[in-house]
C-alpha positions as CSV (number, residue, x, y, z in Angstrom):
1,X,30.6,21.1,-47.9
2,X,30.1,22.5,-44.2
3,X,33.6,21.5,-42.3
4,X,33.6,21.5,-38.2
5,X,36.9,23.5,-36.8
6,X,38.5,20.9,-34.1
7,X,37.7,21.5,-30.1
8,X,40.0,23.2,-28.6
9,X,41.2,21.6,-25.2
10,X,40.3,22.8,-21.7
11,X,41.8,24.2,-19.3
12,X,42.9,20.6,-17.5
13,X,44.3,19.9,-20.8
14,X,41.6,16.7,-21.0
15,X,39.5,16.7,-24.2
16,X,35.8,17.4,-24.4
17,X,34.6,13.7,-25.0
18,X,36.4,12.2,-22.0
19,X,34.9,15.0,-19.7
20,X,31.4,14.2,-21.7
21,X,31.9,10.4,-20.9
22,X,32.4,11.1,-17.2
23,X,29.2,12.8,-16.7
24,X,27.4,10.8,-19.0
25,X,28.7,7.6,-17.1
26,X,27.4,9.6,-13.7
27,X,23.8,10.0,-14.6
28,X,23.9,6.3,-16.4
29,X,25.0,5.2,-12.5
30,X,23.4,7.8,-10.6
31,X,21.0,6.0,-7.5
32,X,17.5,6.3,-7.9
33,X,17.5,7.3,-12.1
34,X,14.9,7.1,-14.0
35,X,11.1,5.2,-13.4
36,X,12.9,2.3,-12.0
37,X,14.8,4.0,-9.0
38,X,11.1,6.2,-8.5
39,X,9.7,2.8,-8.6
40,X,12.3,1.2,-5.7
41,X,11.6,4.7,-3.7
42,X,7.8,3.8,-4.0
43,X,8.3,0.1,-2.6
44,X,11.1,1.7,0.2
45,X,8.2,4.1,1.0
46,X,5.4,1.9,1.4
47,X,7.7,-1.1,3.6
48,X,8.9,2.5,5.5
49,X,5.0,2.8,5.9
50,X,4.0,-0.2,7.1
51,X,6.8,-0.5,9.6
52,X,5.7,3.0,11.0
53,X,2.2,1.4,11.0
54,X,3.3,-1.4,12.6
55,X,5.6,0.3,15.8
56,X,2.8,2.8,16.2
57,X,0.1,0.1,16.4
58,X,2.5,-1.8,18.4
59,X,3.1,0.8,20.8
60,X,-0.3,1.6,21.2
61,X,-1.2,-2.0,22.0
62,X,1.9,-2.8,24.7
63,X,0.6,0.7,26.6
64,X,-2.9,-0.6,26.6
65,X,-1.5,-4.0,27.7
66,X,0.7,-2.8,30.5
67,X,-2.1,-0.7,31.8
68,X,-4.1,-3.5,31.3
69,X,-1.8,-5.8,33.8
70,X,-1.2,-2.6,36.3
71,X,-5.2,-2.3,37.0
72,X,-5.2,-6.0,37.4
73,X,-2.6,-5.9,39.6
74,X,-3.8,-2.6,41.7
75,X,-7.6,-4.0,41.9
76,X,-6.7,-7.7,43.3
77,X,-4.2,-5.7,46.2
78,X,-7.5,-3.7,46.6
79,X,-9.7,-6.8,46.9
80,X,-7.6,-8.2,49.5
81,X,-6.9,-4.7,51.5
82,X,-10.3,-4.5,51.5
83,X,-11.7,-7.7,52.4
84,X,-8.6,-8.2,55.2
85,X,-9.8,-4.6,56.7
86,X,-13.7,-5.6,56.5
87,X,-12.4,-9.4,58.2
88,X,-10.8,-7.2,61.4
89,X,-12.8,-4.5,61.8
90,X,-15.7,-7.0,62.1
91,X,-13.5,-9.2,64.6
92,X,-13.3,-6.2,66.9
93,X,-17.1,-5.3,66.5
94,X,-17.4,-9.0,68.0
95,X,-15.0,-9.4,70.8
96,X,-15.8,-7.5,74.0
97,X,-14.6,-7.6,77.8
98,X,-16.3,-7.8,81.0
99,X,-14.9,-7.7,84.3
100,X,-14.3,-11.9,84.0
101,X,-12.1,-10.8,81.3
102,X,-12.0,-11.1,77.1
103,X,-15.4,-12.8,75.6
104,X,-14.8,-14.5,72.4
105,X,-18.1,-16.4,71.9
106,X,-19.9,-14.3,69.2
107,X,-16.5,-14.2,67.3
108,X,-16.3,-18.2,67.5
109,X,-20.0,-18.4,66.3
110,X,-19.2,-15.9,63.1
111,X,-18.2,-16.7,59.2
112,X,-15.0,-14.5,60.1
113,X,-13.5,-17.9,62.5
114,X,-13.0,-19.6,59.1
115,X,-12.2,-19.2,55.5
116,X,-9.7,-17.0,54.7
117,X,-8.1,-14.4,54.8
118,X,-7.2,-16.1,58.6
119,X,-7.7,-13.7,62.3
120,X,-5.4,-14.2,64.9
121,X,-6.8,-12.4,68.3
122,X,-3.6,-11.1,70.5
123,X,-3.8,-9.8,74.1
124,X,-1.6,-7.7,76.0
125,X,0.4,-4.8,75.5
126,X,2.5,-5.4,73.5
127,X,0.6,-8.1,72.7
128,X,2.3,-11.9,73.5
129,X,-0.8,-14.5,73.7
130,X,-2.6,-15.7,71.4
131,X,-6.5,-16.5,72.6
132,X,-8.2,-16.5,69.2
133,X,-7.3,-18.0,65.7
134,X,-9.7,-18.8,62.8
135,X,-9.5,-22.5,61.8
136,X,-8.0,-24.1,58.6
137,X,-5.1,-21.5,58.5
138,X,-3.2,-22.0,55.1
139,X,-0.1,-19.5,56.2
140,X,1.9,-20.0,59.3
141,X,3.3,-16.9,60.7
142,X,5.8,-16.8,63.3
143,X,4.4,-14.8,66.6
144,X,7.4,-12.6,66.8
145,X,5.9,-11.3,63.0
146,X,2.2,-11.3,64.3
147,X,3.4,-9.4,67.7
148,X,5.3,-6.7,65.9
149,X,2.6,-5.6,63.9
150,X,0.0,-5.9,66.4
151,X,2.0,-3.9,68.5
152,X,2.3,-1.5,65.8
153,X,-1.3,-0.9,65.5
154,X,-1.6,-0.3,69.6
155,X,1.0,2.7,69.0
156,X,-0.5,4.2,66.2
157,X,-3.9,3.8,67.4
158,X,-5.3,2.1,64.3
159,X,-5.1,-0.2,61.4
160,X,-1.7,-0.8,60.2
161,X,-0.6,-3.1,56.7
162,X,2.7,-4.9,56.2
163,X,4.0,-7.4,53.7
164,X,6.2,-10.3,54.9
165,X,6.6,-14.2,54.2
166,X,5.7,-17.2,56.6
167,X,7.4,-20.0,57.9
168,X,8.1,-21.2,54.5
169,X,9.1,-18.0,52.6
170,X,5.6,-17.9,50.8
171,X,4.6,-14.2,50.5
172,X,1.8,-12.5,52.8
173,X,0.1,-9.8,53.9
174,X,-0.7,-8.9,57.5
175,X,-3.4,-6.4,58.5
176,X,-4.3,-5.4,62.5
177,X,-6.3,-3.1,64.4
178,X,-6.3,-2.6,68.0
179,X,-8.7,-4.1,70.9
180,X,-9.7,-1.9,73.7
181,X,-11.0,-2.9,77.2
182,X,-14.6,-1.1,78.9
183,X,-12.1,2.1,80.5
184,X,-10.7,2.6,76.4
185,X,-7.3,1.1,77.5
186,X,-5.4,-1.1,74.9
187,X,-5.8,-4.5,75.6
188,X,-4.7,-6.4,72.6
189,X,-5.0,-6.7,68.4
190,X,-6.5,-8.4,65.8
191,X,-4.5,-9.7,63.3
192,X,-5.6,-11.0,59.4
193,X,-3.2,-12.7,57.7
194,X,-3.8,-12.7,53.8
195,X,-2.7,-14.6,50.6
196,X,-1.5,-11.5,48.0
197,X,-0.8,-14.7,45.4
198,X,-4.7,-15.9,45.9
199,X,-5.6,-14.6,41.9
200,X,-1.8,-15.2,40.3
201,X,-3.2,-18.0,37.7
202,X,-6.1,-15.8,36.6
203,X,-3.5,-13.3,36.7
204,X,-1.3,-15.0,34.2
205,X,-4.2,-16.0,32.0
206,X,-5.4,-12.7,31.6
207,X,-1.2,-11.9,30.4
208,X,-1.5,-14.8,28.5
209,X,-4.3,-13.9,26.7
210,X,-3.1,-10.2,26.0
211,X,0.4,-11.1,24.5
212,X,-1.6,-13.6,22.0
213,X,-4.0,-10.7,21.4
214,X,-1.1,-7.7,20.9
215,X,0.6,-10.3,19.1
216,X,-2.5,-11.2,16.5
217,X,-3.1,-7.4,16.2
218,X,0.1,-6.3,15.1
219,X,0.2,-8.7,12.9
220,X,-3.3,-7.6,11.2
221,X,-1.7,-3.6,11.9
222,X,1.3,-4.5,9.6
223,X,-0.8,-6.7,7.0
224,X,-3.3,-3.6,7.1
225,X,-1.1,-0.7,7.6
226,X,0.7,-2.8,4.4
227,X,-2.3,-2.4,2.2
228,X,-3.4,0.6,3.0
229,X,0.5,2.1,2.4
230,X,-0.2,0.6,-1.1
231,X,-3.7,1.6,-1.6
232,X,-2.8,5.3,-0.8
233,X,0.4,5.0,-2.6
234,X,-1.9,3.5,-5.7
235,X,-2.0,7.1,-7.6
236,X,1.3,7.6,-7.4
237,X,2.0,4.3,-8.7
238,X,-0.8,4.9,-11.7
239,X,0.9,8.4,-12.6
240,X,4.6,6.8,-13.3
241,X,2.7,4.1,-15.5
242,X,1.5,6.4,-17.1
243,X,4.6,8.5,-17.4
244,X,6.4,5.4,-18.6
245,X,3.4,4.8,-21.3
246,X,3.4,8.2,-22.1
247,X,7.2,8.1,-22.9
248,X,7.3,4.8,-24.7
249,X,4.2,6.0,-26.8
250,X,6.0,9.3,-27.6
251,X,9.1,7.6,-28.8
252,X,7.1,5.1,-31.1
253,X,5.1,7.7,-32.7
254,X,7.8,9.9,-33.2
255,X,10.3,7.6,-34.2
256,X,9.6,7.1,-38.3
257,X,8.5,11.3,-38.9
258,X,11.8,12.3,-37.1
259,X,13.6,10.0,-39.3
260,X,12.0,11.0,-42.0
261,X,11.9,14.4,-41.8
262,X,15.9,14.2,-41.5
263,X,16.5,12.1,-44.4
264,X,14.1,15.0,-46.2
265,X,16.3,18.1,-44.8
266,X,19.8,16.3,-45.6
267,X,18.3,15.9,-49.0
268,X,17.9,19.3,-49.4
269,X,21.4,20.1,-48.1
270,X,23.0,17.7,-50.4
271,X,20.7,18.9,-53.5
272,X,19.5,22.3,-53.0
273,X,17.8,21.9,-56.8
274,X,15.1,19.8,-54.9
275,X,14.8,22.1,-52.0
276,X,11.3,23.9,-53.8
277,X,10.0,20.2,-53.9
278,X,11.0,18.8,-50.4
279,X,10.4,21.7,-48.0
280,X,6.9,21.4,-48.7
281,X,7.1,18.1,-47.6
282,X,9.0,18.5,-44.4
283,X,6.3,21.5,-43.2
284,X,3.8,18.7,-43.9
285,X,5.5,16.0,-41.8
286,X,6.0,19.2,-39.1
287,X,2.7,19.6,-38.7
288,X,1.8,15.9,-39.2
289,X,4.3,15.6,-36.2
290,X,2.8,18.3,-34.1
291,X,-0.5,16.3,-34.7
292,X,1.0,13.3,-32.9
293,X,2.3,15.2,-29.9
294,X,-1.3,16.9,-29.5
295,X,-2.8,13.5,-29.8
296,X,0.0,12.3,-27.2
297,X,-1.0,14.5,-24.5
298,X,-4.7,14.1,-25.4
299,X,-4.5,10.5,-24.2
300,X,-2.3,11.1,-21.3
301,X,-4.8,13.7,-20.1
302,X,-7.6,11.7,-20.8
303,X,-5.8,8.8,-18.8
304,X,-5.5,11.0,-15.7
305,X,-8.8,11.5,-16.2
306,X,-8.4,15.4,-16.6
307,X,-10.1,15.6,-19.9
308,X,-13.1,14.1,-21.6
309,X,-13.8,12.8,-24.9
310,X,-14.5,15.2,-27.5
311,X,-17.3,13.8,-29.9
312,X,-18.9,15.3,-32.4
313,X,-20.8,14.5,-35.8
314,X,-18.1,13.4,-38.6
315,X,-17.9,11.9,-41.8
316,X,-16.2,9.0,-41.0
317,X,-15.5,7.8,-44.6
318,X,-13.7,11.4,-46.0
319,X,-11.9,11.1,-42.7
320,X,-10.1,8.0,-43.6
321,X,-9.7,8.9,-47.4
322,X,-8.2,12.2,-46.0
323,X,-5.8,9.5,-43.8
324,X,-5.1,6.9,-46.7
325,X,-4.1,10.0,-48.9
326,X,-1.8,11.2,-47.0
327,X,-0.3,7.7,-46.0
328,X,-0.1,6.6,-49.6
329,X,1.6,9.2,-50.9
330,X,4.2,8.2,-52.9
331,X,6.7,10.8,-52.4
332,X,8.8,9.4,-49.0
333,X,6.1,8.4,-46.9
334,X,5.4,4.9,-45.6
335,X,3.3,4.1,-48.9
336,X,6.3,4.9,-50.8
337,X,5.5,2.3,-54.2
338,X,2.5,0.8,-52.4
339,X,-0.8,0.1,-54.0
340,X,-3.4,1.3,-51.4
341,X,-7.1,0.7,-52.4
342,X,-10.2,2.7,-50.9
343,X,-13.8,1.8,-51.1
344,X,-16.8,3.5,-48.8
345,X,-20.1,4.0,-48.4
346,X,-21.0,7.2,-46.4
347,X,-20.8,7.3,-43.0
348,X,-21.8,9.4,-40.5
349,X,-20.7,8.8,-36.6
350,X,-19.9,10.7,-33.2
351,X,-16.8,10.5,-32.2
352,X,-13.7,12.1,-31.4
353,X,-12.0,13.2,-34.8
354,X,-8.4,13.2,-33.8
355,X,-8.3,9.7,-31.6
356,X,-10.2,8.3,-34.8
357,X,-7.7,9.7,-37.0
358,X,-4.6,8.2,-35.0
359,X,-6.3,4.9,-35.0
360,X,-7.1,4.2,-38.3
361,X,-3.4,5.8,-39.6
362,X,-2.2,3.3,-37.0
363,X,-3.9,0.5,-39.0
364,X,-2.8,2.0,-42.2
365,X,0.7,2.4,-41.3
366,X,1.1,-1.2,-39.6
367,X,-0.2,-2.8,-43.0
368,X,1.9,-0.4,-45.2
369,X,4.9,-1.3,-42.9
370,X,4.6,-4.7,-41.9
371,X,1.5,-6.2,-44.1
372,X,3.9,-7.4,-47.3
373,X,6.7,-9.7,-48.3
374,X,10.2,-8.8,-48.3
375,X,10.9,-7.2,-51.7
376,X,7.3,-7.0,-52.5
377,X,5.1,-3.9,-52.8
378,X,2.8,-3.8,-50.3
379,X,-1.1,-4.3,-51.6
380,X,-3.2,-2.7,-48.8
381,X,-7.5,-2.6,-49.1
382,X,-9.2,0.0,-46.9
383,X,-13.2,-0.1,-46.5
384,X,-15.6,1.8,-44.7
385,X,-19.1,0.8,-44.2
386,X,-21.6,2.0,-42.3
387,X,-22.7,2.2,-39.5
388,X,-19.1,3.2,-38.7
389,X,-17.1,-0.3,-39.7
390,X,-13.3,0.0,-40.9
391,X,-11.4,-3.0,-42.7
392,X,-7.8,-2.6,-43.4
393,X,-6.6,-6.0,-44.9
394,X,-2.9,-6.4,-46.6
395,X,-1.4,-9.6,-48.4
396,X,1.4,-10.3,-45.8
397,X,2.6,-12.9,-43.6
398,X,0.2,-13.1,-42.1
399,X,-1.1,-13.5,-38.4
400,X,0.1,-16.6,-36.3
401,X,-2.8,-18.1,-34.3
402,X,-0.4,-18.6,-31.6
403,X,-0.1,-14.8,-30.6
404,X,-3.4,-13.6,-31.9
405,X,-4.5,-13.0,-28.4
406,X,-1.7,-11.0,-27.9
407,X,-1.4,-9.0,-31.1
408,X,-2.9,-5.4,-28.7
409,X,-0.2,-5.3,-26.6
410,X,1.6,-2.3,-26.4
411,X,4.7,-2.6,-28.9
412,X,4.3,-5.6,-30.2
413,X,5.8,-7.2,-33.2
414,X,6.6,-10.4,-34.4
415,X,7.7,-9.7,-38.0
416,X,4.4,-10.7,-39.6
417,X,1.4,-8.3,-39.9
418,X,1.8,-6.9,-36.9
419,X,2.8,-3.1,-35.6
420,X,3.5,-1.6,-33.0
421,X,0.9,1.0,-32.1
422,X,-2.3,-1.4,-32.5
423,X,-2.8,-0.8,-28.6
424,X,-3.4,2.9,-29.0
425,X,-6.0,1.7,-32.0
426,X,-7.6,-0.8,-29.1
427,X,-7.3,2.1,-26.7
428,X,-9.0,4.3,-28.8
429,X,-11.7,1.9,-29.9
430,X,-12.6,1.0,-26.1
431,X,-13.1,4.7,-25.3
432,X,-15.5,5.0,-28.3
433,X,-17.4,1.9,-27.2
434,X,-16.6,0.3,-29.8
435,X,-14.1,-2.8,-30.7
436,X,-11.0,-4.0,-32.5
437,X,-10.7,-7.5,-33.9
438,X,-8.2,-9.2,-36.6
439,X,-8.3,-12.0,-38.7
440,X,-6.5,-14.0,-41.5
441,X,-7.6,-13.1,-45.0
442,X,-8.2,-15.9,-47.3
443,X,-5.1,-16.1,-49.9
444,X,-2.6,-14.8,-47.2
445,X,-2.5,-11.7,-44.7
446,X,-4.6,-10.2,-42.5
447,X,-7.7,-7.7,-42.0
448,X,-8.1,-5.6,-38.8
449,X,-11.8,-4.4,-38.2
450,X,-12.5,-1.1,-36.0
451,X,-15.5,-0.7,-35.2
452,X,-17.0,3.1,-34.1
453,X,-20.2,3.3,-32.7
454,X,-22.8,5.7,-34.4
């Protein structure tokens, strides 16, 4: 008998366990463990995505916008400055003097006396009577405002601009050159008088039309930026599945050897007579384990797509003696007091041995463990024919036509003939090209087919 001396306290005078339950209580609570916090960073990252998506798009589009509305702005002042300077400078071209005084007859005669942007004609210096103005005028400006920029104009000897309102606070714009007599002296001023609101509803449309359109396009930025956040996060997503299959995969496969192979080494502890007899047996189930793990990461490399199938010529009927043979034994295993028949014919196909070997022991070991009554030796019938056509049938349960549809899924068991690892069989069958189909055997239980391509 092997006794454990008691822990000795530590130095904060709490036991062992307690401090043990304290961390083990931080990792259980710790943010983000496990797949599932990965799996809430992943969705935190891709909303974090799309939002950057989104403000970047959006940005872009409001500075587009704005610049948009500025050079709308900037060419319809333009427009006007232009067209008001063209309006006086061809008002001056047309009024002349003589020594009866001012002639206005070619300016009366001229598209410049109507229409807008109106022409006012001021005399004197300053200037103080009016004896020209275009007909139709829309603005009203008060002669102290048309005097004071005339009178500008005659100072600075040439054209000057100013902004204002008229009689009724409406905005305008108010452009004038000066008139000179025959001896070069100033004599007066044109004045144009423009509209800088002519253009405002076009104006507005044209904002109208860009806040629908920056407000359609974010939208489609976020809904894009959202799927392609996902689409690039998409590997990332497919390695943690299969991380998470790879896991749940390891645990089912390993579960019964590990058991196993402890019940074998505390039976050697507890009867070292037997030792010679179950050693044997627990190097067997070693290596039998080690086989699982290698055919573990097989399929999670082949999964990532890092490795390729490798198929070559095999008898597929020693193959799965070799697999009942060892399943069957009597001595332990999971045929422990089962009666496992084996009929062939000999069959030769390409495949790859070891995914072949985990399928079929999968079969093997799901009608061995789950293809009986309780209290009833299981009765298992394993055939191979060719071309590469495997029948494991048992006298169980049963399957339920209910969930025969779902009898592949990964894990699943009902009780009846069903196991858990007949989705790495269907796994392995799809890579080979080949299928996986189940049935109910007449007089009770069920018969799984694999079939290998030759």
């Amino acid at each position: 008998m092997v006794t454990t001396p008691p822990l000795a306290p530590n130095a904060a005078g709490k036991s062992p366990g307690r401090r043990s339950g304290r961390l083990r209580k931080r990792k259980l609570t710790g943010k983000g463990t496990g797949t599932v916090g990965v799996r809430r960073s992943l969705r935190l990252l891709r909303w974090r995505l799309t939002v950057l998506y989104t403000v970047v798009a959006g940005c872009g589009l409001i500075a587009l916008a704005t610049l948009a509305v500025n050079t709308d702005n900037h060419l319809r002042e333009t427009r006007l400055d232009n067209s008001m300077e063209t309006r006086a400078r061809t008002a001056v071209a047309l009024v002349y003097f003589t020594d009866s005084g001012i002639q206005l007859q070619d300016i009366r005669q001229d598209e410049v006396a109507t229409g807008s942007p109106q022409l006012v004609v001021l005399l004197g210096y300053p200037p103080q009577r009016s004896v020209f103005a275009s007909s139709d005028p829309a603005l009203t400006v008060t002669a102290s405002h048309l005097n004071g920029v005339a009178a500008q104009a005659i100072d600075l000897g040439g054209i000057v601009r100013t902004d204002g309102e008229d009689d009724r606070g409406h905005p305008t714009r108010l452009l004038a050159a000066p008139l000179y007599d025959n001896e070069g002296t100033a004599a007066g001023a044109v004045v144009v008088i423009g509209d800088p609101t002519d253009g405002d509803e076009e104006h507005e449309k044209l904002v109208a039309a860009l806040i629908l359109g920056c407000v359609t396009l974010v939208t489609l930025a976020a809904l894009a930026g959202h799927a392609l956040s996902g689409r690039s996060m998409r590997p990332a997503v497919d390695a943690l599945e299969r991380q998470e299959a790879f896991l749940a995969d390891a645990a089912h496969d390993l579960r019964t050897p590990v058991a196993t192979l402890r019940t074998l080494a505390e039976a050697a502890l507890a009867d070292p007579a037997q030792r010679s007899d179950l050693l044997p047996r627990a190097v067997a189930l070693s290596a039998r384990m080690g086989d699982i793990i290698d055919d573990l990461l097989t399929r999670a490399r082949l999964n990532a797509g890092v490795q390729h199938l490798n198929k070559e010529l095999l008898r597929l009927d020693l193959l799965v003696e070799s697999i009942v043979d060892q399943l069957a034994d009597p001595v332990g295993g999971p045929g422990a007091r089962a009666q496992v028949t084996f009929h062939s014919e000999e069959c030769t196909v390409r495949a790859d041995a070891h995914l072949v070997t985990r399928a079929v022991a999968n079969l093997v070991e799901n009608a061995l463990k789950h293809g009986h009554h309780p209290g009833v030796a299981p009765e298992v019938d394993v055939v191979v024919l060719r071309p590469g056509r495997i029948t494991v049938s048992d006298r169980g349960p049963g399957i339920d036509p209910n969930v025969a549809s779902a009898l592949f899924g990964r894990f699943r068991s009902d009780g009846g003939s069903i196991g858990l690892g007949l989705s790495i069989t269907l796994w392995a069958a799809d890579l080979h090209g080949g299928k996986l189909t189940t049935a109910a055997r007449p007089g009770g239980g069920a018969v799984f087919e694999l079939v290998i391509p030759a």
